[in-house]
C-alpha positions in Angstrom: -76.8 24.3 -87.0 -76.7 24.6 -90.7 -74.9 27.8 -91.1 -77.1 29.2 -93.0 -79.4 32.3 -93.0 -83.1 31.5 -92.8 -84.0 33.2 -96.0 -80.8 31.3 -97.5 -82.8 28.1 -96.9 -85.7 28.7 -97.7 -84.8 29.8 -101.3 -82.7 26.5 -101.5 -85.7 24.5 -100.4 -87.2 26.5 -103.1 -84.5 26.0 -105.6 -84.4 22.6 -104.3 -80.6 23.1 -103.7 -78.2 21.8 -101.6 -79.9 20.9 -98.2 -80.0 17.9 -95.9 -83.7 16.0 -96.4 -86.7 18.7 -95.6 -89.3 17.3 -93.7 -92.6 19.6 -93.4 -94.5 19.7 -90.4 -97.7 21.8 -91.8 -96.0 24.0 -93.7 -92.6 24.6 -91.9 -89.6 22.8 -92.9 -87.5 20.8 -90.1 -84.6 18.9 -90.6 -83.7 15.8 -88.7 -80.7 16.2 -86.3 -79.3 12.6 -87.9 -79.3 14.0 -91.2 -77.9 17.0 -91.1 -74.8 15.5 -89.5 -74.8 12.9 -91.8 -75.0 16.2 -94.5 -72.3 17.8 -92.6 -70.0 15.4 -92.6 -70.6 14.7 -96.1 -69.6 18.3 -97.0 -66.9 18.3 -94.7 -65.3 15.1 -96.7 -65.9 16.2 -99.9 -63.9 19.4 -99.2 -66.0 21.7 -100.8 -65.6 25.3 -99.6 -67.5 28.2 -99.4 -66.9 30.8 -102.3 -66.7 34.4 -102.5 -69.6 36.4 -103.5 -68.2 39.1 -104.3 -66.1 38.1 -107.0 -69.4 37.7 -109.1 -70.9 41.0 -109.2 -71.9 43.0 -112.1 -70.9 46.5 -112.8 -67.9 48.5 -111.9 -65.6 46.9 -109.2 -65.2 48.3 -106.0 -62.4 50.0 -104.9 -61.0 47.3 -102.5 -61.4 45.2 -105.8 -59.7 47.2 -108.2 -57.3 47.4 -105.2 -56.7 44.0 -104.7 -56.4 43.4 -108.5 -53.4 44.9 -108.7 -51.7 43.8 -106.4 -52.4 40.8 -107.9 -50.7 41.3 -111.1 -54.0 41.8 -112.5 -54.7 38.4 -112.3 -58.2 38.5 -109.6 
């Protein structure tokens, strides 16, 4: 429901980033339905969006980067 990749939340939980209220049962994590619509909906509202991972990487751009770039003007 979350959209996320299990490995994804546990390094947030980790982290202690962005996630809806954890609540351990032993040691797993579980989330209550209630909150993560209500974290949902809060994401949702604020507009935030989802950004793109690769524009961060180190090292020498990929072709479809370099690509892209210029057909930009140079400006990606």
């Amino acid at each position: 429901m979350l959209g996320l990749a299990p490995r994804t939340i546990y390094n947030r939980l980790h982290t202690r980033g962005d996630l809806p209220p954890v609540i351990y049962l032993g040691r797993l994590p579980r989330f209550a339905i209630t909150d993560i619509h209500e974290w949902l909906n809060a994401k949702r509202s604020s507009g935030s969006r989802v950004t793109n991972p690769v524009s961060g990487r180190r090292g020498r751009p990929t072709k479809a980067a370099q690509i892209a770039k210029r057909r930009m003007g140079g400006f990606a």
